[in-house]
C-alpha positions in Angstrom: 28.2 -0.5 -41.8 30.7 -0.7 -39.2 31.5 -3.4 -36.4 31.6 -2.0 -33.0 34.0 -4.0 -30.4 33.8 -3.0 -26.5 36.8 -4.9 -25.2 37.3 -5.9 -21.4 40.6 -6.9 -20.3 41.0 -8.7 -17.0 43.7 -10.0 -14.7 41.8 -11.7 -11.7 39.9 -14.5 -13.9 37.2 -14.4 -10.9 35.7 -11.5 -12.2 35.4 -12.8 -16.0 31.6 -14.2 -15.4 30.4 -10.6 -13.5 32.1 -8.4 -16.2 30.1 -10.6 -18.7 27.1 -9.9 -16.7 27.7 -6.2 -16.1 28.7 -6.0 -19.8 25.5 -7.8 -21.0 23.2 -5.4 -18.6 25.1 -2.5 -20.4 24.4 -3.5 -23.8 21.3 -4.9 -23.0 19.9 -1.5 -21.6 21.1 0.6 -24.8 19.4 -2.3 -26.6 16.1 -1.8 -24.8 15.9 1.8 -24.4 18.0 3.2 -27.6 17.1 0.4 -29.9 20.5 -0.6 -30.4 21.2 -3.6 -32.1 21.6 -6.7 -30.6 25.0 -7.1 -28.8 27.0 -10.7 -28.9 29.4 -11.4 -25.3 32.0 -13.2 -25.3 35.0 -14.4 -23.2 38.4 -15.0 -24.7 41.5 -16.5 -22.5 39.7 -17.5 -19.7 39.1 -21.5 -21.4 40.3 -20.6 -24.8 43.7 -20.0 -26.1 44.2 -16.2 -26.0 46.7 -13.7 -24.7 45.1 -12.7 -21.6 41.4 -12.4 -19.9 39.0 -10.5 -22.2 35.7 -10.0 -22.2 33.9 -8.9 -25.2 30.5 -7.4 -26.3 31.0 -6.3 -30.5 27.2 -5.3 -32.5 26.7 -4.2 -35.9 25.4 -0.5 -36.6 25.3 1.5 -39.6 27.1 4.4 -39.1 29.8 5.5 -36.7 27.3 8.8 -36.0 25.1 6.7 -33.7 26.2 7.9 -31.1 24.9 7.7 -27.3 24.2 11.0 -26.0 24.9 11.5 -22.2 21.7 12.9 -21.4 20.2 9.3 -22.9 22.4 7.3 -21.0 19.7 4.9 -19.6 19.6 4.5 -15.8 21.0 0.8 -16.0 24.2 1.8 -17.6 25.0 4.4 -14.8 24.2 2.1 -12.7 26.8 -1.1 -13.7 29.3 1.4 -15.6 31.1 1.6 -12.3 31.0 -1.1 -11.2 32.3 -3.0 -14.4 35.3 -0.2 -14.3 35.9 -1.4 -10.6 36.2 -5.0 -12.2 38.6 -4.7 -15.5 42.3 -3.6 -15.7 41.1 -1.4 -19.4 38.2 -0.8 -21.3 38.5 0.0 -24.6 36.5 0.4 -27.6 37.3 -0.7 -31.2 35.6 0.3 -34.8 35.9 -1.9 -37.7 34.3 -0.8 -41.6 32.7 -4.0 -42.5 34.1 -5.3 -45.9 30.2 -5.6 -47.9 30.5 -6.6 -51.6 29.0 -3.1 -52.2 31.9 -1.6 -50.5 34.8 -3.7 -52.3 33.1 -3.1 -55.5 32.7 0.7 -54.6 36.9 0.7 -54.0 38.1 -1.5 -56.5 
């Protein structure tokens, strides 16, 4: 299982609550039409301590292999895509292996 992190980083702290909306209609829409699993959003910087404005939406899926094909991009995403790139200064994507007992126990 691995952890996927979309990461948002923002200069103009304005924009922190729309790219947290934009983000949220872009997960939510993969969610809906792809059967994604359920993103969590989250702001770091902005009220907490952090190094700079980020904006975060991170979900759990099996395998790296699900991937989204661009014909099945759903209509919402190509919609707000754009419009959240218009918002953040990058826009990167992180992977993380979660650490399962099965997993340890398979390495050790």
């Amino acid at each position: 299982m691995f952890l996927v992190r979309r990461v948002c980083r923002i200069e103009n702290r304005l924009n922190t609550w729309k790219v947290a909306d934009l983000l949220s209609k872009i997960c939510n829409a993969y969610e809906e039409e792809q059967g994604r699993n359920k993103a969590t959003i989250y702001i770091g910087g902005r009220g907490t301590p952090g190094q700079g404005i980020t904006v975060c939406a991170e979900w759990i899926q099996e395998s790296l292999g699900e991937t989204n094909v661009s014909s099945g991009v759903p209509s919402s995403v190509k919609e707000n895509s754009p419009k959240l790139v218009g918002l953040v200064d990058s826009y990167e994507i992180e992977f993380y292996e979660l650490a399962t007992r099965e997993k340890i126990d398979q390495w050790l």
